[in-house]
py3Dmol code that shows the C-alpha trace and the ligand (Angstrom):
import py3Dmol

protein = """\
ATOM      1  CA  UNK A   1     -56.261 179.653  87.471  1.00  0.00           C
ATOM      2  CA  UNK A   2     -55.950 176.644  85.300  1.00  0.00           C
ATOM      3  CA  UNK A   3     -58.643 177.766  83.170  1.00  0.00           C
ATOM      4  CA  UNK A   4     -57.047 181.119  82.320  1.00  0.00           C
ATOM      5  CA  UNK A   5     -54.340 179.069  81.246  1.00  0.00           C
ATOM      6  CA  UNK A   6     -56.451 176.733  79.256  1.00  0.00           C
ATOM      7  CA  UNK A   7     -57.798 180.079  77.362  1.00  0.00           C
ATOM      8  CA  UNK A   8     -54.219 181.182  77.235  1.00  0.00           C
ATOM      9  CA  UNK A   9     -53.195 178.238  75.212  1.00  0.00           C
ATOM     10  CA  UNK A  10     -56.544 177.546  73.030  1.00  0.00           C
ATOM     11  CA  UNK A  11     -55.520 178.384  70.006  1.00  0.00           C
ATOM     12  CA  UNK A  12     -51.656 177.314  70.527  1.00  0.00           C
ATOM     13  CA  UNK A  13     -49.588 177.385  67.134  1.00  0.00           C
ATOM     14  CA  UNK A  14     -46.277 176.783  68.540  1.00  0.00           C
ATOM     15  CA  UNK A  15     -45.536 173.543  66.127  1.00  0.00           C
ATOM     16  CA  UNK A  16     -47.267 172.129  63.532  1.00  0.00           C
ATOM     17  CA  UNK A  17     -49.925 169.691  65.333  1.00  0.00           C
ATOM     18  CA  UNK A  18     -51.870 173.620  66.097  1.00  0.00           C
ATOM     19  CA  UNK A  19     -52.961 173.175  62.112  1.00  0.00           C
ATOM     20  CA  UNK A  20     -53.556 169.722  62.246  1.00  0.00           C
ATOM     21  CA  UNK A  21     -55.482 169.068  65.503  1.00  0.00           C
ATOM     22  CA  UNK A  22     -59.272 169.437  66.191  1.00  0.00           C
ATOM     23  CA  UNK A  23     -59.351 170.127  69.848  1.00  0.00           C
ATOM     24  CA  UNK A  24     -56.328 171.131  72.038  1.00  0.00           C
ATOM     25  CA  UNK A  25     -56.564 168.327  75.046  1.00  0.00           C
ATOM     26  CA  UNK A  26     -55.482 170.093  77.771  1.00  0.00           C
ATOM     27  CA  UNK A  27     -56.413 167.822  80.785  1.00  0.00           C
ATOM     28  CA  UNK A  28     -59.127 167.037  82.982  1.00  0.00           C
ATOM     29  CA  UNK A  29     -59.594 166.452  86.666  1.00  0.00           C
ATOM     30  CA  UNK A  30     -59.356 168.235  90.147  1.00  0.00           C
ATOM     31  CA  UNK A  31     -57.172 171.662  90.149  1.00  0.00           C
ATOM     32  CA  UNK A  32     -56.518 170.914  93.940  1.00  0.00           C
ATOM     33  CA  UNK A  33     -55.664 166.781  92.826  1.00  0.00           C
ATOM     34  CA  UNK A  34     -52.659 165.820  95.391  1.00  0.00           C
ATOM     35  CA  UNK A  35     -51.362 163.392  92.227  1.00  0.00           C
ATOM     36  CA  UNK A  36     -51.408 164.045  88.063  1.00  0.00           C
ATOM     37  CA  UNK A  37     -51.208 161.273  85.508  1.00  0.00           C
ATOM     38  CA  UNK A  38     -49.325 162.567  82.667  1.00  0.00           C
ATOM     39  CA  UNK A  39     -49.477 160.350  79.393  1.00  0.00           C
ATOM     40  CA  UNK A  40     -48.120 160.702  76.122  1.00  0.00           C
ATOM     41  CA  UNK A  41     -50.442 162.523  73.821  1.00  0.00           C
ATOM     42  CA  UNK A  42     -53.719 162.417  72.667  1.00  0.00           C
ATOM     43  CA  UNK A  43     -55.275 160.085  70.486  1.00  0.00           C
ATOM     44  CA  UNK A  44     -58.309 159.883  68.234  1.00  0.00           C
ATOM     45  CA  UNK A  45     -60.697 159.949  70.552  1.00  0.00           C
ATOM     46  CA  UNK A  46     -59.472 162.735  72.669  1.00  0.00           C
ATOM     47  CA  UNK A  47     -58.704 165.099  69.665  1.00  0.00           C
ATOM     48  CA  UNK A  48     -62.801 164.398  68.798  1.00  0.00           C
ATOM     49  CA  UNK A  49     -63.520 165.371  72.254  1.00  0.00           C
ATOM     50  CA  UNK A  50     -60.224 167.631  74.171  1.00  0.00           C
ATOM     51  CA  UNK A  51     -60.523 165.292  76.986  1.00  0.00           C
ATOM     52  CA  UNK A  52     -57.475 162.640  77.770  1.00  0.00           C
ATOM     53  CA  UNK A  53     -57.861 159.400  78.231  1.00  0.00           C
ATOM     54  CA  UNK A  54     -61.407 159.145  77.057  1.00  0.00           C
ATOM     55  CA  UNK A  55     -60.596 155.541  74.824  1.00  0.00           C
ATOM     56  CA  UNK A  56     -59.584 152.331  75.206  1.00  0.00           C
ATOM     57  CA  UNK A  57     -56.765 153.578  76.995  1.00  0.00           C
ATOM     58  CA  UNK A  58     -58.329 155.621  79.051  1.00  0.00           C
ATOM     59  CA  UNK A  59     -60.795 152.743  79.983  1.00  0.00           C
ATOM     60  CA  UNK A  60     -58.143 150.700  81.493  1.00  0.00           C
ATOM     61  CA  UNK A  61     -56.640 154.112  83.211  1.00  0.00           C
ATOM     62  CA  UNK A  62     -60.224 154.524  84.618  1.00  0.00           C
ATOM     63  CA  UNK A  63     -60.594 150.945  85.962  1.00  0.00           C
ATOM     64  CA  UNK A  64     -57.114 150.937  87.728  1.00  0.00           C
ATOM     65  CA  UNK A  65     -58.148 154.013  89.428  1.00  0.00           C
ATOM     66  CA  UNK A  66     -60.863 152.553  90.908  1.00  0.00           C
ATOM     67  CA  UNK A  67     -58.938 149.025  91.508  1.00  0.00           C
ATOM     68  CA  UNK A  68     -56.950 151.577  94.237  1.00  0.00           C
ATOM     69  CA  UNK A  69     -59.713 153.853  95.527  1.00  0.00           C
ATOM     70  CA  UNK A  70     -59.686 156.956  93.441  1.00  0.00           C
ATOM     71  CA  UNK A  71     -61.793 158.124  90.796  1.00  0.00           C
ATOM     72  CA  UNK A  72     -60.992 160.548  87.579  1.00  0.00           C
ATOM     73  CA  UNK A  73     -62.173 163.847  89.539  1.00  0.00           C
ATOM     74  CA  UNK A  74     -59.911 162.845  92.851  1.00  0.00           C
ATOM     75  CA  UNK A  75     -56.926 163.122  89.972  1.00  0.00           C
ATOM     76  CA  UNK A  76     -55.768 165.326  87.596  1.00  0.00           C
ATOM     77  CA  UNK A  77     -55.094 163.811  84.042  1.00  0.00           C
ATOM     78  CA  UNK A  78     -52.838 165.583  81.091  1.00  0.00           C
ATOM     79  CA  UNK A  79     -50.755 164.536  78.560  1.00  0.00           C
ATOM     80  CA  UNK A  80     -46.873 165.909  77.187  1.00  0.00           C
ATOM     81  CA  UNK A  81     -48.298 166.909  73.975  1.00  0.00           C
ATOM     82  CA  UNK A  82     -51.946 169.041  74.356  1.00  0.00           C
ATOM     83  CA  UNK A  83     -52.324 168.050  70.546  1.00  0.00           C
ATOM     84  CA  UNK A  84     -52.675 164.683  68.160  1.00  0.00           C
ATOM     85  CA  UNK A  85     -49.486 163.691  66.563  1.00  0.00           C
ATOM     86  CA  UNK A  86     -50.584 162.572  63.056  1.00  0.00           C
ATOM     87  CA  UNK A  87     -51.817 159.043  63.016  1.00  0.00           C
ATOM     88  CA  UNK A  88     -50.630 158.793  66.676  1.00  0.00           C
ATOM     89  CA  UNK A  89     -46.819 158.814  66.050  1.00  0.00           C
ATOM     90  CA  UNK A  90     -44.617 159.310  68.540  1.00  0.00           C
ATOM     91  CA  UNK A  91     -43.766 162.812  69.989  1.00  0.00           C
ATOM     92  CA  UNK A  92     -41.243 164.290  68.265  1.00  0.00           C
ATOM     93  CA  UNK A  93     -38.272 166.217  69.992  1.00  0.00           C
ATOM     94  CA  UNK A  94     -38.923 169.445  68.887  1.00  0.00           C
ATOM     95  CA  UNK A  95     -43.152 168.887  69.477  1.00  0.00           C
ATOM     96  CA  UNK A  96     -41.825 168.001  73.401  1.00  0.00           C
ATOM     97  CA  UNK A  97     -39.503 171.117  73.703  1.00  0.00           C
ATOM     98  CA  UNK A  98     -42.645 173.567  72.306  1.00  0.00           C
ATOM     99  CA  UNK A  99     -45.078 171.868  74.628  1.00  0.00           C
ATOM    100  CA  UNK A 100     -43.355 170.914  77.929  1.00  0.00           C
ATOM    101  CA  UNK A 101     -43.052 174.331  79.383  1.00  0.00           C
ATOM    102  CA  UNK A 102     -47.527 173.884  78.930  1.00  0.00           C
ATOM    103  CA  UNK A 103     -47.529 170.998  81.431  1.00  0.00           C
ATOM    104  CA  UNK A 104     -44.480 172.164  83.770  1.00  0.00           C
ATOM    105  CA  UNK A 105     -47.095 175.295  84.321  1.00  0.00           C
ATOM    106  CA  UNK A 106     -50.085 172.805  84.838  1.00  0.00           C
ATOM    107  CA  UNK A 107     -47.957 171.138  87.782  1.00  0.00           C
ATOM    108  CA  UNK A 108     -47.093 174.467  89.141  1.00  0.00           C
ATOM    109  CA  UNK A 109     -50.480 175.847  89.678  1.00  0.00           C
ATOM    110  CA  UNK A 110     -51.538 172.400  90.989  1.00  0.00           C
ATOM    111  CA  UNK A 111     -48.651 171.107  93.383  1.00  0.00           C
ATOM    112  CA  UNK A 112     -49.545 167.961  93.300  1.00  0.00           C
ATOM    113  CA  UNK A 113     -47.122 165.837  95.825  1.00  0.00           C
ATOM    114  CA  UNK A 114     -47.046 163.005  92.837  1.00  0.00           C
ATOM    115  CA  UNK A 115     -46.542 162.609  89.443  1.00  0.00           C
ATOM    116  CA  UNK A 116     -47.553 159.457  87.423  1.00  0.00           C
ATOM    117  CA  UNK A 117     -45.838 159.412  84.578  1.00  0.00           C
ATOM    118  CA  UNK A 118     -47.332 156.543  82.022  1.00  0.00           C
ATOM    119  CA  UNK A 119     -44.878 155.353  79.908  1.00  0.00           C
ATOM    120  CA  UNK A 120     -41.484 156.221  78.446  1.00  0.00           C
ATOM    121  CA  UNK A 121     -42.425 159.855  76.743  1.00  0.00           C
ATOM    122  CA  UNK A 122     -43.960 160.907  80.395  1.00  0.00           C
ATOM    123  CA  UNK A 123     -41.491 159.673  82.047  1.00  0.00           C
ATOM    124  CA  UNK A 124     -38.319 161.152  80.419  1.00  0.00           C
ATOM    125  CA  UNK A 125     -39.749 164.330  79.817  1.00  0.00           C
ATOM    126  CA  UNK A 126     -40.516 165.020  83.487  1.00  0.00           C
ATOM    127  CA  UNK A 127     -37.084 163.092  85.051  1.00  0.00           C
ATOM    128  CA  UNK A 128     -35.398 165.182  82.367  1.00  0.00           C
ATOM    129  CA  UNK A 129     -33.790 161.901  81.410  1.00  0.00           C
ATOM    130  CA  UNK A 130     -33.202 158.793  78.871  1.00  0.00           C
ATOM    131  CA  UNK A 131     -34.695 156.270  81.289  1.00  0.00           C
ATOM    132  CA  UNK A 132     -36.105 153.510  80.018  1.00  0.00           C
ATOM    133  CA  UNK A 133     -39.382 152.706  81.968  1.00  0.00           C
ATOM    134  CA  UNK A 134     -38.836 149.405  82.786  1.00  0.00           C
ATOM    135  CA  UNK A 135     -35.815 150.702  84.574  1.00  0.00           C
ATOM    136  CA  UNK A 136     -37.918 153.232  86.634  1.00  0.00           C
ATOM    137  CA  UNK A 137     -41.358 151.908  86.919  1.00  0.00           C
ATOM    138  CA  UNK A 138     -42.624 151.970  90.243  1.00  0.00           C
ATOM    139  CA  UNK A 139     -39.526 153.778  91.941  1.00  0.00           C
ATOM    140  CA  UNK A 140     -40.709 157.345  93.138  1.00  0.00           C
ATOM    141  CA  UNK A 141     -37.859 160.124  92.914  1.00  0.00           C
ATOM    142  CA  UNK A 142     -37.869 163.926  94.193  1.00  0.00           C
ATOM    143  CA  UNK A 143     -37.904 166.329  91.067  1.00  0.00           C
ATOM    144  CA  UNK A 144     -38.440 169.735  92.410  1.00  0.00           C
ATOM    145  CA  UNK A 145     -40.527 169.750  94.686  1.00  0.00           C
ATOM    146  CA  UNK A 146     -42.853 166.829  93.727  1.00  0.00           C
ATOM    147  CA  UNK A 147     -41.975 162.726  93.951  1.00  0.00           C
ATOM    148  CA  UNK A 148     -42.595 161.285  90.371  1.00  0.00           C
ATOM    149  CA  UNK A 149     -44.040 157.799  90.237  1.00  0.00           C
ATOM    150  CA  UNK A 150     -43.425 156.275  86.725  1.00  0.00           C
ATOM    151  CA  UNK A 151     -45.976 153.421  85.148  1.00  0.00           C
ATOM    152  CA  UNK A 152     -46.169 151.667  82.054  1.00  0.00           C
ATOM    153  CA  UNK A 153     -48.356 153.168  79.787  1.00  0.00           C
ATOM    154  CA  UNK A 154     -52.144 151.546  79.881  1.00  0.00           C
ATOM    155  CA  UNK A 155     -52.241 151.911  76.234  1.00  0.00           C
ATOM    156  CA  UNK A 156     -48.504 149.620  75.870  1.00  0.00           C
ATOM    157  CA  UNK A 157     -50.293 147.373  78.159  1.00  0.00           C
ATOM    158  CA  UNK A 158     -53.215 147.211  76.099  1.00  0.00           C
ATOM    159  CA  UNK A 159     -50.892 145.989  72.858  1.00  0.00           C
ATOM    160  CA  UNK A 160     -48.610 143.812  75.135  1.00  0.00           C
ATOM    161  CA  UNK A 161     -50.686 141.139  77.149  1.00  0.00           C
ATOM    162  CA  UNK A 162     -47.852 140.377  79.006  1.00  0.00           C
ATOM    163  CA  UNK A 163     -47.638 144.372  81.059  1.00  0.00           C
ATOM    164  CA  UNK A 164     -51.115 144.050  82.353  1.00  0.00           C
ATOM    165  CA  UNK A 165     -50.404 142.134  85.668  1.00  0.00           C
ATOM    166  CA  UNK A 166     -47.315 144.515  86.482  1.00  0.00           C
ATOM    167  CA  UNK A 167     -49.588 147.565  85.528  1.00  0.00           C
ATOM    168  CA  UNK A 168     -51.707 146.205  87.858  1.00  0.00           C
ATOM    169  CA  UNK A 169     -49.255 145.334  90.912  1.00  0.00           C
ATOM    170  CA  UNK A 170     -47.699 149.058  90.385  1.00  0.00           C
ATOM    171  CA  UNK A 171     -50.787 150.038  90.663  1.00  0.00           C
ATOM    172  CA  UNK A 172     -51.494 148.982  94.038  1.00  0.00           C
ATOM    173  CA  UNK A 173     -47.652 149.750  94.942  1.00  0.00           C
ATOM    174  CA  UNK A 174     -49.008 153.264  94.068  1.00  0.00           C
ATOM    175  CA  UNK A 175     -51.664 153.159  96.368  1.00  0.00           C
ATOM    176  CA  UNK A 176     -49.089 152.240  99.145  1.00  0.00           C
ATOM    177  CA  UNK A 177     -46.951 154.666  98.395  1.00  0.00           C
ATOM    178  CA  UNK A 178     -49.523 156.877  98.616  1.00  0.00           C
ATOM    179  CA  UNK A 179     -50.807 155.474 102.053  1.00  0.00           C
ATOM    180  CA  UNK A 180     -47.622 155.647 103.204  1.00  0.00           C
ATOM    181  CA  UNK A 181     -48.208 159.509 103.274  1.00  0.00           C
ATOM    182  CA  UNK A 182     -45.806 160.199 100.596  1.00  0.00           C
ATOM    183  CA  UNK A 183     -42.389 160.495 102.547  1.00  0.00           C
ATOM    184  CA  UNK A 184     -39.648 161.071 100.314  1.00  0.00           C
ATOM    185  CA  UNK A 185     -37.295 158.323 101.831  1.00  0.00           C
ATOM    186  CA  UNK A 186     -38.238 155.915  98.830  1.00  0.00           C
ATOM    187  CA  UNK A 187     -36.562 157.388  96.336  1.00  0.00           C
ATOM    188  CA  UNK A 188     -33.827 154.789  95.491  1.00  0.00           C
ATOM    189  CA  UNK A 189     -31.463 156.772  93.551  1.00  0.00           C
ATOM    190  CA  UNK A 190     -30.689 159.652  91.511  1.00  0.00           C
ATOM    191  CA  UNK A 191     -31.743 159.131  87.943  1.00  0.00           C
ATOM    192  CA  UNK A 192     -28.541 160.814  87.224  1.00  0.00           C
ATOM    193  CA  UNK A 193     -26.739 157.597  88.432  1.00  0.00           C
ATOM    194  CA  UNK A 194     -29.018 155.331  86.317  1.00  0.00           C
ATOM    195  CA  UNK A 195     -27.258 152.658  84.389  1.00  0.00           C
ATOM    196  CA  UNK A 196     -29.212 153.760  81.257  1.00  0.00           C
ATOM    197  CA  UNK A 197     -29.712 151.315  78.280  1.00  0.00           C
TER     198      UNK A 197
END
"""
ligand_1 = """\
8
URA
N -52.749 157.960 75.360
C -52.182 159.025 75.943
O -50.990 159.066 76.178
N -52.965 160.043 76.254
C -54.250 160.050 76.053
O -54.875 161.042 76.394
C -54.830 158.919 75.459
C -54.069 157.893 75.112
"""
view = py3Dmol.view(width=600, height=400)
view.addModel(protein, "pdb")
view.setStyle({"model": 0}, {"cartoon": {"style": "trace"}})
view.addModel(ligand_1, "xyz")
view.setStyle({"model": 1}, {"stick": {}})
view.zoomTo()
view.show()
């Protein structure tokens, strides 16, 4: 099912990245995965190679995984945008709009129970939201009918020393959570309510 869709989208042209890109990334990992990690958008290395999270980011993704237990092919692992923004610059709106309706299909074939969202992009897109990630981080809340779990960013936490150790400890709050057997009672409060910025 998810590779139909993959073929489906191949050769996407729906904003302006389709002309510029040299692979589509459109995510790796288990189709039955009970959590996705959803980052940003690919980089260098994954445009030479449509996978996510296959450089230095993705090396620090790949030892936290295994810090809690879980390896790449017990997850599933996309990205907001499926192409390379330019020099990796941010997302723009309208590249979000054109692309989110890609990953909101990837979740529904795969129910996962979780959602990871790493970093701010992730994290708004899917909450549907202006929450800053520092704000959120670490707090699961029920969108739809899956819990999203936001994290920094591994690549943010590559460029800033200081987000490593809190990575880390989310991490590991992550594997509670998920030992817990993913009740919904955590979830603290309605993004809605957020005091945002
Ligand atoms: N950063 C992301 O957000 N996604 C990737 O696939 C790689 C780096």
């Amino acid at each position: 099912m998810l590779r139909e869709f993959q073929e489906e989208i191949e050769n996407c042209q729906k904003c302006s990245l389709g002309r510029s890109r040299t692979n589509l990334v459109f995510g790796t990992g288990d189709e039955k995965a009970k959590i996705i990690f959803v980052g940003e958008a690919p980089g260098y290395y994954e445009d030479q190679k449509g996978e996510p999270f296959v450089g230095a980011a993705g090396k620090l993704l790949t030892g936290l995984l295994e810090k809690i237990g879980l390896k790449r092919s017990d997850v599933y692992i996309a990205n907001v945008l499926k192409c390379r923004p330019p020099e990796n610059r941010n997302p723009s709106p309208e590249e979000i709009e054109a692309c989110k309706p890609y990953l909101l299909k990837q979740i529904e074939i795969i129910k996962p129970k979780v959602v990871c969202t790493l970093g701010n992009f992730a994290t708004q897109t899917i909450l549907g939201k202006k929450v800053p990630i520092t704000k959120v981080k670490a707090r699961p809340a029920q969108v739809k009918d899956f819990l999203v779990f936001p994290l920094y960013h591994p690549a943010a936490a590559l460029h800033q020393g200081w987000m490593r150790g809190p990575l880390e400890e989310d991490f590991y709050k992550l594997k509670d959570f998920l030992d817990s057997g993913i009740e919904p009672e955590p979830v603290i409060e309605d993004p809605e309510q957020l005091d945002l910025f």
